[in-house]
VOGU-3710 file (C-alpha; in Angstrom, 3 decimals, decimal comma):
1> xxxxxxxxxx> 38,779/-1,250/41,260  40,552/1,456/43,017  42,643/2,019/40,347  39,956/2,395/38,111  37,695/4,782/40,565  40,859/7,258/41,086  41,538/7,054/36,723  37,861/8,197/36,405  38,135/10,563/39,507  40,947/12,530/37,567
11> xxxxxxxxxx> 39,154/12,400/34,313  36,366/13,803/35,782  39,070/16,739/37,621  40,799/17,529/34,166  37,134/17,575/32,431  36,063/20,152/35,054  38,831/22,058/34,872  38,630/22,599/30,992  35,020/23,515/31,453  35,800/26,121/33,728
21> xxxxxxxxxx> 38,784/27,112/31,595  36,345/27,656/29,038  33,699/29,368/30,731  35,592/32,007/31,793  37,408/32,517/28,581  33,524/33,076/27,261  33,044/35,510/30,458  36,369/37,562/29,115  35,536/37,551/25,767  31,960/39,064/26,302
31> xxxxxxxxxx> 33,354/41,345/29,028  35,933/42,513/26,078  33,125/43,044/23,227  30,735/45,025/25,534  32,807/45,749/28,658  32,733/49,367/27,303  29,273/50,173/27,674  28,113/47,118/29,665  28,572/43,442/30,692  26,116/40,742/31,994
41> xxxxxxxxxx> 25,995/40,336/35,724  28,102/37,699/38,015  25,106/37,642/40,111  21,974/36,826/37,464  21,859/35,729/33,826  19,578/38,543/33,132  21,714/41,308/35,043  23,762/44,025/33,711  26,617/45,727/34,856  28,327/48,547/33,357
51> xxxxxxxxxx> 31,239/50,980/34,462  29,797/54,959/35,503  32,538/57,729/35,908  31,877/60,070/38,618  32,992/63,229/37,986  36,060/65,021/40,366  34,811/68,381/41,699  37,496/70,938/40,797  39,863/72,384/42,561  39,527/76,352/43,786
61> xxxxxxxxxx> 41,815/79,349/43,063  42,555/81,676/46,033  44,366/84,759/45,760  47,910/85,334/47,791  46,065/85,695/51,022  43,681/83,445/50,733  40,908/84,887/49,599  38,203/82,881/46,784  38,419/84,201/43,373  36,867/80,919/41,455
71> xxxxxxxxxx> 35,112/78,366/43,707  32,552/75,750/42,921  28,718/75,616/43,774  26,777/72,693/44,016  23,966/72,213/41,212  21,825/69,631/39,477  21,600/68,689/36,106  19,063/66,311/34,627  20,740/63,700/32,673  19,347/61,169/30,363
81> xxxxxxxxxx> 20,202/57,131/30,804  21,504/54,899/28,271  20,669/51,914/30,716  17,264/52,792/31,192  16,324/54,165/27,174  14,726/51,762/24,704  16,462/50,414/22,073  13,020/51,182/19,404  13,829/54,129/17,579  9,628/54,797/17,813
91> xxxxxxxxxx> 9,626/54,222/21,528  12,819/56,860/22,049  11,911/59,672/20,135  8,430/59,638/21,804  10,339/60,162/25,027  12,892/62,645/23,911  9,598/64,606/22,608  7,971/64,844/25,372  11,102/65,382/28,020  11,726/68,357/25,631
101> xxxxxxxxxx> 8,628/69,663/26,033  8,259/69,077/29,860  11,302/70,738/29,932  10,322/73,931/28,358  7,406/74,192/30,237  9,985/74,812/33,078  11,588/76,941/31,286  14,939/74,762/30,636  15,646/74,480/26,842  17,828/71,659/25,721
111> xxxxxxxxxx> 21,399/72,591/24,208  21,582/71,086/21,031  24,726/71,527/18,742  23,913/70,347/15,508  24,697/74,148/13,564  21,581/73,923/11,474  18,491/76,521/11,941  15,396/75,409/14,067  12,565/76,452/11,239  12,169/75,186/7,362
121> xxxxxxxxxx> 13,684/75,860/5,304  17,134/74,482/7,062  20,379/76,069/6,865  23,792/76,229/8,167  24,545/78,305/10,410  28,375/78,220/10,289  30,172/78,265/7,445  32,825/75,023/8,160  29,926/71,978/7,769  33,285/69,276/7,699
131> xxxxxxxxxx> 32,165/67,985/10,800  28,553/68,329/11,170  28,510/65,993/7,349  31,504/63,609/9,002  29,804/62,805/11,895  26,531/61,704/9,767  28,541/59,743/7,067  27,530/62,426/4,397  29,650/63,461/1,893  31,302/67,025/1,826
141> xxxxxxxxxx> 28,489/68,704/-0,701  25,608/67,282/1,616  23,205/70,609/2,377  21,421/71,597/6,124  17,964/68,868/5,205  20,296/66,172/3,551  21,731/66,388/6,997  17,991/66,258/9,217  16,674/64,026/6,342  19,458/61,635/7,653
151> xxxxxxxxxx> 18,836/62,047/11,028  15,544/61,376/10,195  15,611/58,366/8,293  18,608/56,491/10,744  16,336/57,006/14,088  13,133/56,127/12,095  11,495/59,519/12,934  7,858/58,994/12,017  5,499/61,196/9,987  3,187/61,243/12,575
161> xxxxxxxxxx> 5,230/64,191/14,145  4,911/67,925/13,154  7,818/69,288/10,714  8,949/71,315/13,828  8,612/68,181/16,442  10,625/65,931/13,584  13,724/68,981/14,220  13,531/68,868/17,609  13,511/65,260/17,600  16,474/65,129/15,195
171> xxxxxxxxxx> 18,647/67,902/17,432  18,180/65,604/20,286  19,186/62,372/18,669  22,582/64,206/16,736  23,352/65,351/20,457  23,166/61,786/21,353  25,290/60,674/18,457  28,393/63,020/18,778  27,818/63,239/22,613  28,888/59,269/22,519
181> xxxxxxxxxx> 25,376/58,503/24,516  26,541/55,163/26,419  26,182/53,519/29,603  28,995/54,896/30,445  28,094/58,582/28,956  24,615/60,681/30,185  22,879/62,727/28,077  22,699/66,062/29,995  19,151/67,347/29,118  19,200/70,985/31,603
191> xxxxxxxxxx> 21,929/71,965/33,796  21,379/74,053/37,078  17,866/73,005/37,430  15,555/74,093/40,207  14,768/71,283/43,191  10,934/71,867/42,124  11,752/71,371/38,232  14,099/68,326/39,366  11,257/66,436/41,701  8,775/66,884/38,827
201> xxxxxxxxxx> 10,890/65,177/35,924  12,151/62,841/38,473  7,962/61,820/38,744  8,174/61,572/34,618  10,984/59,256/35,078  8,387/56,690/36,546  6,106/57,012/32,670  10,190/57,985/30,631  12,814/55,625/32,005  16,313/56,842/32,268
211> xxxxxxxxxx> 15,678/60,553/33,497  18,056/60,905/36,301  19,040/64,250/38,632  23,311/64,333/39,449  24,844/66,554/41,559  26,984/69,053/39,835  29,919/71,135/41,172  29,915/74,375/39,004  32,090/76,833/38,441  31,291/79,579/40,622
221> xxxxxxxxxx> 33,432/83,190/39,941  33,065/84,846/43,132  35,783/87,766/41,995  35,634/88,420/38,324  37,771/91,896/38,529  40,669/90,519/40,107  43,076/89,068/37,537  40,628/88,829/34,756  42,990/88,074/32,337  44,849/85,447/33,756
231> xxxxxxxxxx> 42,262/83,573/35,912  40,832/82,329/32,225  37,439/80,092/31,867  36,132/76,637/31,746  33,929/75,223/29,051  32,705/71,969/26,951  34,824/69,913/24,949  34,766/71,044/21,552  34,496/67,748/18,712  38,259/69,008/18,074
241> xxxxxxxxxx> 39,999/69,039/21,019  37,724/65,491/22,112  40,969/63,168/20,285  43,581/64,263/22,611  41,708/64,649/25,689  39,943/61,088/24,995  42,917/59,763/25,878  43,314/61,918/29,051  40,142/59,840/30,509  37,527/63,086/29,266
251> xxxxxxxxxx> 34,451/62,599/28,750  32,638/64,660/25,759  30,186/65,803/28,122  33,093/67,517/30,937  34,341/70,382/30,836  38,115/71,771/30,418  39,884/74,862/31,149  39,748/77,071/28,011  42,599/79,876/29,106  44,389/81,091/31,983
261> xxxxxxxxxx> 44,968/79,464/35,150  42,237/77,171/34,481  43,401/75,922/31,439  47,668/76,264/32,491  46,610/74,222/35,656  44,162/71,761/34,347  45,338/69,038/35,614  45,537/69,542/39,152  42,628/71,480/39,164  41,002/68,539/37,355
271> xxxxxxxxxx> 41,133/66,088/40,190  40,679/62,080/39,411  37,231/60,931/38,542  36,365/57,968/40,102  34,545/55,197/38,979  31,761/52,912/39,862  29,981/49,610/38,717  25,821/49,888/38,612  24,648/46,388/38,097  20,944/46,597/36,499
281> xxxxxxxxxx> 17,966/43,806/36,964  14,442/44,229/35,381  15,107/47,978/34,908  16,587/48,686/38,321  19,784/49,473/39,794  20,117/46,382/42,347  24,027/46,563/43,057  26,262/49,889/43,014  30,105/49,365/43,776  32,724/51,803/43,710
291> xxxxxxxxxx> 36,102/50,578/41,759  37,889/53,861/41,759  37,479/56,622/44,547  37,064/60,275/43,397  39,980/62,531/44,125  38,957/66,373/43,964  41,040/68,941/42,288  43,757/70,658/44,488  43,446/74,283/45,349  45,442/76,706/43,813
301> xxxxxxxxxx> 47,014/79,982/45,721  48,583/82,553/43,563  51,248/85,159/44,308  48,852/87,788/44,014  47,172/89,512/46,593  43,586/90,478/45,474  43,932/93,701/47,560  47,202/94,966/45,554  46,215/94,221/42,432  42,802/96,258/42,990
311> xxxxxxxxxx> 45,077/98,938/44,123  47,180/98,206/41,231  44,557/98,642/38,757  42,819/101,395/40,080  46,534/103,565/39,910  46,781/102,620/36,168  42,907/103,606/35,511  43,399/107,132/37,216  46,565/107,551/35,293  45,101/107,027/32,307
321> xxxxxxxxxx> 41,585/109,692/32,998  44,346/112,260/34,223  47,345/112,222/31,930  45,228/111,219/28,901  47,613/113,718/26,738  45,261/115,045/24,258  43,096/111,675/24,505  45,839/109,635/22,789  46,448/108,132/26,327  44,034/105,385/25,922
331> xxxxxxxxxx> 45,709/102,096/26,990  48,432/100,586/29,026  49,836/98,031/31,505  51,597/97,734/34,635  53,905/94,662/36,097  54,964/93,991/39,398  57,438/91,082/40,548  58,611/89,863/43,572  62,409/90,801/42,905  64,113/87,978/45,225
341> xxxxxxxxxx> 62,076/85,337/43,499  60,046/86,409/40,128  56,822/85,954/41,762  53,882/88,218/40,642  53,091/90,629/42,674  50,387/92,038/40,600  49,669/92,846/36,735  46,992/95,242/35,674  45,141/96,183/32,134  43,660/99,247/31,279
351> xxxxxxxxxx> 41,162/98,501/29,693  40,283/95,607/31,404  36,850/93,731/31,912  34,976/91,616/35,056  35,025/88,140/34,552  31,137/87,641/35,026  30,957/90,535/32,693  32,265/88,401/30,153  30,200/85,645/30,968  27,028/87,360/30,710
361> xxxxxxxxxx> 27,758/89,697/27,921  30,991/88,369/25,647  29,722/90,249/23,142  29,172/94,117/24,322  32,568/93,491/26,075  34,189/92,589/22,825  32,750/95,807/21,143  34,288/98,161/23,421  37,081/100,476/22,255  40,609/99,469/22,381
371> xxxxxxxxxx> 40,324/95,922/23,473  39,885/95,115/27,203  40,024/91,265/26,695  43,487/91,758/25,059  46,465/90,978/27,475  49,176/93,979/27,612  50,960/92,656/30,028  51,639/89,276/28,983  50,968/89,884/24,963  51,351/93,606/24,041
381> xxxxxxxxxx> 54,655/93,727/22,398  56,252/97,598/22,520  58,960/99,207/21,628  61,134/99,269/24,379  62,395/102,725/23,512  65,482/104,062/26,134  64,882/101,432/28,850  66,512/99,558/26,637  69,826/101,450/27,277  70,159/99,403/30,270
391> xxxxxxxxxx> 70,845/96,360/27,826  73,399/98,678/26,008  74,854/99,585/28,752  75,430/95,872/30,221  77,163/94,882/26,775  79,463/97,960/26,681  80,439/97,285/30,084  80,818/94,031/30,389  82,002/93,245/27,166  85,157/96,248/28,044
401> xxxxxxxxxx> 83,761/98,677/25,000  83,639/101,226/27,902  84,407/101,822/31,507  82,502/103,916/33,990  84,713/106,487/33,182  84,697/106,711/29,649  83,509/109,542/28,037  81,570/110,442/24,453  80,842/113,532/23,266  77,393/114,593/22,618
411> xxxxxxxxxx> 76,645/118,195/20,923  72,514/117,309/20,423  73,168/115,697/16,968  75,161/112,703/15,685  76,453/111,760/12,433  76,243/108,223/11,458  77,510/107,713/8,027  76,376/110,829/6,803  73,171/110,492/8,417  71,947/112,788/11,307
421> xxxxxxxxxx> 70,260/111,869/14,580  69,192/113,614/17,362  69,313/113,565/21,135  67,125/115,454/23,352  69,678/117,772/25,309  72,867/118,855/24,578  75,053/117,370/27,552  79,012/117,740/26,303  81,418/114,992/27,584  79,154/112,119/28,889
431> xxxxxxxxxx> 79,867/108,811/30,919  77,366/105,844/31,221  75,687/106,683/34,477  75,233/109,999/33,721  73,996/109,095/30,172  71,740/106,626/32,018  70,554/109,421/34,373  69,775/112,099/31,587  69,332/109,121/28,746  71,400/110,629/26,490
441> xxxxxxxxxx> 70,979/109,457/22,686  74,289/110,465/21,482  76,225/108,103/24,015  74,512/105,420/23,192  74,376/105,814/19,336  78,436/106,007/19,962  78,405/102,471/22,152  75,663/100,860/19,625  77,831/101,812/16,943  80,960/100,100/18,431
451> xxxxxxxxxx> 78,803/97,203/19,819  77,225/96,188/16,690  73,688/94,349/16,298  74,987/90,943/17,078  76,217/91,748/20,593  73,794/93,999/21,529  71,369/91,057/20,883  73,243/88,693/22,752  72,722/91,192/25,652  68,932/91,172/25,119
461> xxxxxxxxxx> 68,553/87,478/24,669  70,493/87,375/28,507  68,030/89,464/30,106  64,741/87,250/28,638  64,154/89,383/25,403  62,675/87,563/22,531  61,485/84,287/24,051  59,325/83,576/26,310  59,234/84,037/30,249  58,029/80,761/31,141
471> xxxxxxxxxx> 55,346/82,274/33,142  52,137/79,326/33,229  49,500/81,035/31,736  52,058/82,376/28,510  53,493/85,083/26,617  54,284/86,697/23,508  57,996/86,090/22,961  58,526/89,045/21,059  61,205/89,665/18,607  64,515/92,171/18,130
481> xxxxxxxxxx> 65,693/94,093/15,336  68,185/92,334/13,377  68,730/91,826/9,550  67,275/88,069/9,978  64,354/90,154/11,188  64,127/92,161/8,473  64,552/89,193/5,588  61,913/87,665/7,145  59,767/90,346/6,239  61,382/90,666/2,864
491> xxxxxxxxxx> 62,569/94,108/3,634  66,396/95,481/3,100  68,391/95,986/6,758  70,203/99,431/6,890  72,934/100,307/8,762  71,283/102,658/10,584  69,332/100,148/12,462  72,365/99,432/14,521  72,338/102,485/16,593  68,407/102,971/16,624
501> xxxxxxxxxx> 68,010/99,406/17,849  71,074/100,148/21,013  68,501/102,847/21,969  65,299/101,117/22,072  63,518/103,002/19,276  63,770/100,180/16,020  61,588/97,623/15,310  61,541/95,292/18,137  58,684/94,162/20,507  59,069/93,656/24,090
511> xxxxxxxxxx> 55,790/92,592/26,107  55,129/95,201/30,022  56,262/91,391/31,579  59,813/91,116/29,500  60,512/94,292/30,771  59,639/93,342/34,152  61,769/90,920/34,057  64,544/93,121/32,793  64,473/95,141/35,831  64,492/92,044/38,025
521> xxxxxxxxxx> 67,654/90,922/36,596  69,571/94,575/37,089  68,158/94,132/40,600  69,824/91,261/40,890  72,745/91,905/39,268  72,294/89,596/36,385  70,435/86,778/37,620  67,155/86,614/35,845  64,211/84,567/37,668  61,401/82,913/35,861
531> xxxxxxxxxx> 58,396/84,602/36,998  55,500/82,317/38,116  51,768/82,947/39,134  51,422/80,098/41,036  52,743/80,428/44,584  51,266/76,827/46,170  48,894/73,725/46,140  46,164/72,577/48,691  44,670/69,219/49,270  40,991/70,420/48,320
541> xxxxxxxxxx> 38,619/71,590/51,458  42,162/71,974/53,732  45,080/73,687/54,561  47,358/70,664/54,058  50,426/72,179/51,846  50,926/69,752/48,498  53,641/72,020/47,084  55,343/75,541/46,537  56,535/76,456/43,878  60,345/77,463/44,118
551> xxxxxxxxxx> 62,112/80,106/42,590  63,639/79,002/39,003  66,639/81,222/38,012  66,733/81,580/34,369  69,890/83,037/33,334  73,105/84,696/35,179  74,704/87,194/32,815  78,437/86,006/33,618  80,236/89,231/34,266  83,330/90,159/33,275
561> xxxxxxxxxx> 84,227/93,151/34,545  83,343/93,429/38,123  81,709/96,873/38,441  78,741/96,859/35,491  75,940/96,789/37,996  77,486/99,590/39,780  76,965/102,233/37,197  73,826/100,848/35,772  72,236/100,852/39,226  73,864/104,165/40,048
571> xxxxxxxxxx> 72,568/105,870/36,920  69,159/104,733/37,427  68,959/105,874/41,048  69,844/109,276/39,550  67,272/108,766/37,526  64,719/108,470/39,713  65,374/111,790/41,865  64,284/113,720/38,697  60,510/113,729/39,201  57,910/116,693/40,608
581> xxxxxxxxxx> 57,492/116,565/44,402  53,742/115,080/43,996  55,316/112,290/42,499  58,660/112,520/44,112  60,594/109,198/44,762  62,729/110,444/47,547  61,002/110,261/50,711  59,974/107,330/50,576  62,549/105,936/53,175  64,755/104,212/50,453
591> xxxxxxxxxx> 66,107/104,836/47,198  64,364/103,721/43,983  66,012/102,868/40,691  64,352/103,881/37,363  64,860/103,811/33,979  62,080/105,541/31,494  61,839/105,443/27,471  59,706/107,393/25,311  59,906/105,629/21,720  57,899/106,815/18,731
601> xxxxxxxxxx> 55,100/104,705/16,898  55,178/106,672/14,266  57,578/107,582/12,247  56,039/110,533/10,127  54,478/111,769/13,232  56,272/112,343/16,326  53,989/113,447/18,336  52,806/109,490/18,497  54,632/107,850/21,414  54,117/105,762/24,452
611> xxxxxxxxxx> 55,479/106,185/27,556  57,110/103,176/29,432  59,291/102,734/32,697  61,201/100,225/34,693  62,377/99,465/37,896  63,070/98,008/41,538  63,256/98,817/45,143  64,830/99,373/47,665  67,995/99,917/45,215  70,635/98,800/47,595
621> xxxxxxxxxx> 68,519/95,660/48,982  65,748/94,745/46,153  62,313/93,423/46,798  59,977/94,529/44,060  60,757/95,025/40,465  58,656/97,018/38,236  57,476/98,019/34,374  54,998/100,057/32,508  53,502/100,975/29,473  51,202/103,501/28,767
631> xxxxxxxxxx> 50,147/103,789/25,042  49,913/106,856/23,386  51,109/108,925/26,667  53,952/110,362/28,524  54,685/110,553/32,511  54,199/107,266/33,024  56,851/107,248/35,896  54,249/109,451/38,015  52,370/105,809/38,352  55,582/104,626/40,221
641> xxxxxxxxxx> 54,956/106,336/43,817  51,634/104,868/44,487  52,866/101,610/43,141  55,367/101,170/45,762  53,627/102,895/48,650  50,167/100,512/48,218  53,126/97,482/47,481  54,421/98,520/50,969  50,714/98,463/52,299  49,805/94,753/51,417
651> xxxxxxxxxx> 52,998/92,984/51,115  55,284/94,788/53,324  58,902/96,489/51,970  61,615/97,790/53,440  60,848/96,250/56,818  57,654/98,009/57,138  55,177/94,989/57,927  51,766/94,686/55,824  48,414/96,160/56,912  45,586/94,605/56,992
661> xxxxxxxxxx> 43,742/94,222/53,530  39,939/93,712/52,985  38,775/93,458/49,271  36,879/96,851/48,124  32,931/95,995/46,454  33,499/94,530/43,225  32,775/96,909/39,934  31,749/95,567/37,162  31,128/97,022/33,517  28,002/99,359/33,646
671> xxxxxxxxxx> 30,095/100,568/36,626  27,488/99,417/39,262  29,124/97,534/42,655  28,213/94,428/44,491  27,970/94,708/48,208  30,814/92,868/49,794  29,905/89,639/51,633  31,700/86,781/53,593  32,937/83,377/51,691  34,094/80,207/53,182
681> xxxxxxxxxx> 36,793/78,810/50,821  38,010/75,360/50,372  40,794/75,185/52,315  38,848/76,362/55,470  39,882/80,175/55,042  37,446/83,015/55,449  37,496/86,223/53,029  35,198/88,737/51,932  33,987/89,159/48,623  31,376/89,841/46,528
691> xxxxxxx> 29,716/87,299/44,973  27,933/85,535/42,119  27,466/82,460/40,448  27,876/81,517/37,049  29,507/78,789/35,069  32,230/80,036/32,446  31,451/78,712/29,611
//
C-alpha cells in the first residue's frame, strides 16, 4: 500500500510540475505578444501592467568658470494616456474634440504635424508628401483629402462633426499614429502649461480618462550671446532620424540635440531614462514600481570663459565699425587656443546672433545681411594668403632647400617661365627670416619653385591643413591647390600654380580654426594639438569631477634640421614690432610672434582682399595661439593687442594672475540688454547672468 501511495504521490509531483511548466510558458508567451505596450497583472486576472519610461533631465553646459549658459527649468506638459483612452473610435474622437477645444480656451493649441492645411479645400503644405502618404498606406499619387478622407474613414470619424471639427479630429489622430501612441508612449497635448490651466484639465480628466500633467525639465538658455554658434539647439525627433535613434532607447516624443554642443555631446548630456511598471485595475493605477532608476545628464564645462569671449567678440565688432575700408569690411572671425594644450580659449563671429534671438525669431535672423548663423571660424574656408609662408618656410628648411642663411634675390618682379609676378617691395638679397619679417613674394616664389606642389602639400597636411581638426562640434576640412584639385573641377593645372600656392594666394581654403592651429604648432615647434571645446564632466547638481579631457597631440613635424623653428619664430617676432604705437605689440612685457597675409578674392579686381593674421605668445614660452580673418578688409593685426591684453585679464599670461570676471548684460538683436541677475547652476556654482527661458526647438 505504501508503495502504491508514494507511486501516486510522484504522479501527482510530475503532473504538478508540468502544469506549472505550462502555465508559465502561457505567462511568457503573452508577456512576449503584448509585453510592449502591456501585460496582465501577477496580482489580478483583470489587472494590467505595462512598462513607462521616465524621462532623464539633461545635463547643463557651464562656461570655463562656471558660469550657466544652457540650464533646465522645470515645466508641465499635459499628456494624453493610452491606458486610460477607449478603444471605440466614436468614444475617442469625442474626447480628443473636446480636450482640443478646452485647450484653446486656455489658450494652448495642439501641435499637430500632419503637413496638410487646416481649411477646405486641403493641400500640402510641403512639397516631399513620401512620408505623410507612407505612414497612411497611400500610394505615392494620393492628394491632401485622399490623405484626411483616410484618416477619416480608419478612426470612424462621424458625420455628425463639422467639416472643420472632422480636421481637427483627423490632425489629432495622425499625431497619434506616427507619434507611436502606446502605453508605453504619451500623447503630449500642450507643453509648458500654466498650474491653473493644468488643475482645470486635470478636473476634465475625471469626465476624459487618460489626461495626465508630467513634470518636464526644459531647456532653459540663460546666455544666448556667448558661443552662439557652438552651444547649438535641442529639438523633436524628426520621422527620419526616429530609425537610428529607436534603437538608442528614443522615444518619438523626446527630444535630441540638433547642432553644437548639444548635439556633439548628446549622449552624456542625455542621461539614462529610467523605467517603471504602472499596474492598472478598473481604470486606476493600483501598483507603481520602479525597474530602472533615472540617471540625469552630466554637466558639461567648456574651455571658454564667458567673460573672454564677450571681450573677444566685442574687439572683432569694433574692428569691423572702425576699419570697415570703404564698407567692404563686413565680416570676419577670430580664434584663440590655449597653446600648451589646444584648448579654446575663445572664438568669435562677426556677424553673429543671440541664441534666444534665434529661438524667437529664426526667420528675421536668417534675413540679415551677410549671414550671422554661418560659422567663420569653424566653416569659412579662406585663402590663407602669406601666412601661409610659414608652411613654405618649414618645407624649405627642413627639407635642406635652404638654410637660414641662404639668400634669393628679389628686384620687385619675378619671372617664372616667362611669366611675371610681383612682390610688394623691392628688398635685394633676402634670407627666410627677413623674408618672413617683410613677407617678401619673390623669396618665396624662388623656394615654391624649388619645392614643388607635392612637398609643399606635405608641409600643409603636417600642420592640420585640409582635414579636419577633430574639434567636437566640427569643421570644414578645407582643401589645397593641387592638380588633383583642379581635375576634380574639370579645369587644366598650370604651372604657375606652384609658386602662387607656396605664397598663400591660389585656390585653397583654410577655415580662422586651421589657421589657429597652424600657429599652435610653430609655437610648439611642430607639435600640433587637437583643439577641444570641452574642458570637463560633472555628476549633474555637483561638483564631483567625471572626467577632463586631456590634451591629444595630433602630429609632430619630425625635424630634420635642427634650427627651422628658430628662423620661423625669429622672423615672425620681427614681424610683429612693425605696427603703429596704438596698436603696438612691444610693451606688452613679452614678445609676440605674428605672421599676416593679405590674399586677393578677386582676380580682375585687386582692390578685393581680406585681411588675416596668426600667432602666439609669449614667443619664447607660448601660452595662447591666435588667427584672424577679416573679409573684405585690411589691418586686421590691430585686433591683436586687445586680444592678448583682455586674454591676460581673464585667463592670466605671462605670470600675471587673472582678474576677476563678471558677465556684462546680455545684448540681443534689436540691440536692447537684459539686466544681469544671479543663477544657481547645477553643480552648486553661483554666476551672474541674464536670463530667460525658452526651449530650443
Amino acid at each position: 500500500m505504501k508503495s502504491l501511495a508514494d507511486s501516486i504521490k510522484a504522479v501527482f509531483v510530475v503532473a504538478l510540475v508540468v502544469l506549472l511548466a505550462v502555465l508559465s510558458g502561457m505567462r511568457l508567451m503573452k508577456i512576449q505578444v503584448v509585453g510592449e505596450d502591456a501585460m496582465q497583472s501577477r496580482y489580478d486576472p483583470q489587472a494590467i501592467t505595462f512598462e513607462r519610461e521616465i524621462r532623464a533631465t539633461r545635463g547643463e553646459i557651464l562656461d570655463y568658470r562656471g558660469n550657466v549658459i544652457v540650464a533646465n527649468d522645470k515645466g508641465c506638459d499635459l499628456v494624453l494616456q493610452k491606458a486610460f483612452f477607449p478603444d471605440d473610435n466614436n468614444q475617442g474622437n469625442v474626447i480628443l474634440l473636446d480636450i482640443y477645444n478646452a485647450l484653446a480656451e486656455k489658450g494652448y493649441k495642439f501641435r499637430e504635424s500632419i503637413p496638410i492645411t487646416v481649411n477646405y479645400p486641403y493641400e500640402f503644405t510641403q512639397e516631399d508628401t513620401s512620408e505623410t502618404v507612407s505612414n497612411l498606406s497611400l500610394n505615392v499619387y494620393a492628394t491632401a483629402q485622399n490623405c484626411i478622407d483616410k484618416l477619416i474613414s480608419d478612426y470612424e470619424i462621424s458625420d455628425n462633426f463639422t467639416e472643420s471639427e472632422k480636421r481637427i479630429i483627423a490632425g489629432m489622430r495622425y499625431e497619434m499614429l506616427v507619434k507611436e501612441f502606446s502605453y508605453s508612449n504619451d500623447l503630449v497635448l500642450a507643453s509648458n502649461v500654466d498650474p491653473e490651466t493644468v488643475m482645470e484639465m486635470k478636473e476634465l480628466s475625471n469626465l476624459y480618462k487618460g489626461i495626465e500633467a508630467v513634470d518636464t525639465a526644459e531647456r532653459h538658455i540663460i546666455r544666448g550671446d556667448i558661443l552662439p554658434h557652438e552651444i547649438g539647439t535641442v529639438g523633436p525627433i524628426y520621422a527620419e532620424e526616429y530609425d537610428s535613434l529607436k534603437e538608442k532607447g528614443y522615444a518619438l516624443n523626446d527630444v535630441v540635440g540638433k547642432s553644437g554642443i548639444e548635439s556633439a555631446m548628446e549622449k552624456q548630456l542625455r542621461g539614462e531614462n529610467g523605467k517603471e511598471d504602472v499596474t492598472l485595475l478598473n481604470d486606476a493605477v493600483v501598483d507603481v514600481k520602479t525597474t530602472k532608476e533615472t540617471v540625469p545628464g552630466q554637466t558639461i564645462k567648456l574651455t571658454v570663459d564667458g567673460a573672454y569671449q564677450l571681450k573677444l567678440q566685442e574687439i572683432l565688432n569694433k574692428f569691423l565699425e572702425n576699419f570697415n575700408y570703404g564698407g567692404n569690411a563686413r565680416a570676419g572671425a577670430v580664434v584663440v587656443l590655449d597653446a600648451r594644450t589646444g584648448a579654446v580659449k575663445g572664438m568669435a563671429n562677426a556677424p553673429t546672433y543671440n541664441l534666444k534671438d534665434y529661438i524667437s525669431d529664426y526667420e528675421k535672423i536668417q534675413e540679415l545681411p551677410n549671414s550671422p548663423m554661418f560659422n567663420r571660424c569653424t566653416y569659412g574656408q579662406y585663402l590663407p594668403g602669406s601666412t601661409f609662408k610659414t608652411v613654405t618656410a618649414t618645407a624649405g628648411l627642413n627639407e635642406g632647400i635652404v638654410k637660414g642663411d641662404t639668400t634669393f634675390i628679389c628686384s620687385q618682379f619675378y619671372d617664372f617661365y616667362g611669366y611675371i609676378f610681383q612682390c610688394t617691395g623691392f628688398h635685394g638679397a633676402i634670407s627666410v627670416r627677413h623674408a618672413l619679417e617683410v613677407s617678401c613674394n619673390c623669396y618665396f616664389y624662388e623656394l615654391s619653385s624649388k619645392l614643388g606642389i607635392d612637398t609643399i602639400n606635405y608641409y600643409a597636411n603636417l600642420y592640420g591643413f585640409g582635414q579636419s581638426t577633430g574639434i567636437e562640434t566640427g569643421d570644414a576640412e578645407g582643401f589645397l591647390c593641387s592638380p588633383e584639385y583642379f581635375a576634380r573641377l574639370g579645369e587644366p593645372w598650370y604651372i604657375g600654380y606652384v609658386i602662387q600656392a607656396g605664397i598663400g594666394n591660389q585656390s585653397s581654403g583654410i577655415t580662422p580654426l586651421q589657421l589657429a592651429v597652424a600657429a599652435e604648432t610653430i609655437a610648439n615647434r611642430g607639435v600640433r594639438y587637437k583643439p577641444f571645446l570641452v574642458d570637463s564632466l560633472y555628476t549633474y547638481g555637483s561638483n564631483k569631477l567625471i572626467s577632463n579631457t586631456m590634451p591629444t597631440i595630433a602630429e609632430t613635424i619630425e625635424l630634420k634640421q635642427p634650427d627651422v623653428y628658430e628662423y620661423i619664430i625669429n622672423g615672425m617676432i620681427d614681424a610683429s614690432h612693425n605696427l603703429p604705437y596704438e596698436y603696438s605689440l612691444d610693451n606688452l612685457g613679452y614678445t609676440v610672434a605674428i605672421k599676416t597675409g593679405t590674399p586677393q578674392t578677386d582676380i580682375n579686381d585687386k582692390s578685393k582682399q581680406n585681411s588675416l593674421f596668426i600667432g602666439f605668445a609669449p614667443a619664447d614660452k607660448p601660452e595662447v595661439a591666435f588667427a584672424g580673418v577679416i573679409e573684405g578688409g585690411e589691418f586686421s593685426k590691430y585686433m591683436i593687442r586687445d586680444i592678448l591684453t583682455s586674454y591676460q585679464e581673464c585667463y592670466g599670461l605671462n605670470g600675471v594672475k587673472p582678474k576677476n570676471q563678471t558677465l556684462p548684460a546680455e545684448t540681443f538683436l534689436d540691440g536692447t540688454q537684459t539686466t544681469a541677475t544671479v543663477t544657481t547652476t547645477g553643480t552648486g556654482t553661483t554666476s551672474t547672468s541674464a536670463s530667460t527661458s525658452t526651449t530650443a526647438f
